[in-house]
C-alpha positions as CSV (number, residue, x, y, z in Angstrom):
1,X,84.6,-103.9,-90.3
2,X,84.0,-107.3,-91.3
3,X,83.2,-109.4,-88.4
4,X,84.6,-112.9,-88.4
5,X,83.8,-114.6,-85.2
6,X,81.0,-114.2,-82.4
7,X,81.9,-115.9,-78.9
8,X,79.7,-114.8,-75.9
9,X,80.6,-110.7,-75.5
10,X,83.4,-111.0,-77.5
11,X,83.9,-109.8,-81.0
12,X,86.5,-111.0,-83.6
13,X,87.1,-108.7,-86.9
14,X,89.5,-107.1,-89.1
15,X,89.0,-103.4,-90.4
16,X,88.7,-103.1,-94.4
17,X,91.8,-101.7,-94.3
18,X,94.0,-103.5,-92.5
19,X,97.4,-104.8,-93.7
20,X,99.8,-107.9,-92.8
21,X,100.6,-108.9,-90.5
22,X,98.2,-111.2,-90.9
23,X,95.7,-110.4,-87.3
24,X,93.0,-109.8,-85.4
25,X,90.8,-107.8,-83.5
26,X,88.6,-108.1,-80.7
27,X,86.7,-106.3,-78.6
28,X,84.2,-106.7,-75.9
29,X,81.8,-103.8,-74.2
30,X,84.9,-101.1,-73.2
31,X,87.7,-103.3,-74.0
32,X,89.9,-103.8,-77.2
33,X,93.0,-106.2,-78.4
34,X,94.9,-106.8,-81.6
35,X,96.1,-110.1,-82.3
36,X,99.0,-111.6,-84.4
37,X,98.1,-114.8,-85.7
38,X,101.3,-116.1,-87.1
39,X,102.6,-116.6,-84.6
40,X,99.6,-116.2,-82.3
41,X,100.5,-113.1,-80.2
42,X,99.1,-109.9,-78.2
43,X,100.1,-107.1,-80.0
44,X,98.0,-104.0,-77.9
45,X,95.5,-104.7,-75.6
46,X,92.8,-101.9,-73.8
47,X,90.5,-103.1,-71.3
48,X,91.6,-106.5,-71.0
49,X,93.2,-108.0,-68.0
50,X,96.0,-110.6,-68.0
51,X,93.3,-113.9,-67.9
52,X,90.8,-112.4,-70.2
53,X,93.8,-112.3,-72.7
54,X,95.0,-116.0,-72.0
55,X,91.1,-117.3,-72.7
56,X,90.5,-115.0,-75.9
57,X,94.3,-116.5,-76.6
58,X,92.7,-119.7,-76.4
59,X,89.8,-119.0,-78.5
60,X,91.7,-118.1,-81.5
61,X,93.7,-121.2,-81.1
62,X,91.0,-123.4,-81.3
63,X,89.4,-121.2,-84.4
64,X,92.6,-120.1,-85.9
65,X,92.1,-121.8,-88.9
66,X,88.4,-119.9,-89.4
67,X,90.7,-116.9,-88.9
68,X,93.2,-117.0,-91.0
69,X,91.0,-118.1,-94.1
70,X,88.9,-115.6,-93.7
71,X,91.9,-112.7,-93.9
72,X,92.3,-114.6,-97.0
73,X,89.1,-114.3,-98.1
74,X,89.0,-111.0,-97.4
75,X,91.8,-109.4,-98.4
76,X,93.3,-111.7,-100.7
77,X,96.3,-114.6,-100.4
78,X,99.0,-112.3,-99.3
């Protein structure tokens, strides 16, 4: 589970396995989300209320480039 991003509790990574869509995922103490980046959407969310969601929305806005080359990276330029 390569772990892309760090921001206060929250944790952004992609298992080893994972497949395109290109996404994300994030979780924090008891609380889990997945993550479409193109176009930036919520696909399944755990834990998380509705304004949690908007700010780790936020967040991969303003890192979504970091994001996306690292799936890249990671898995190749599919």
């Amino acid at each position: 589970m390569p772990t892309v991003l760090k921001i206060r509790s929250l944790r952004f990574f992609f298992y080893s396995n994972d497949h395109e869509p290109i996404h994300i995922h994030v979780e924090s103490r008891d609380s889990t989300a997945k993550f479409n980046l193109k176009p930036i959407q919520v696909v399944k969310s755990n834990g998380f209320n509705s304004k949690e969601l908007k700010e780790i929305t936020k967040l991969i806005e303003i890192n979504i480039e970091l994001l996306i080359d690292s799936w890249h990276e990671y898995f190749g330029n599919t």
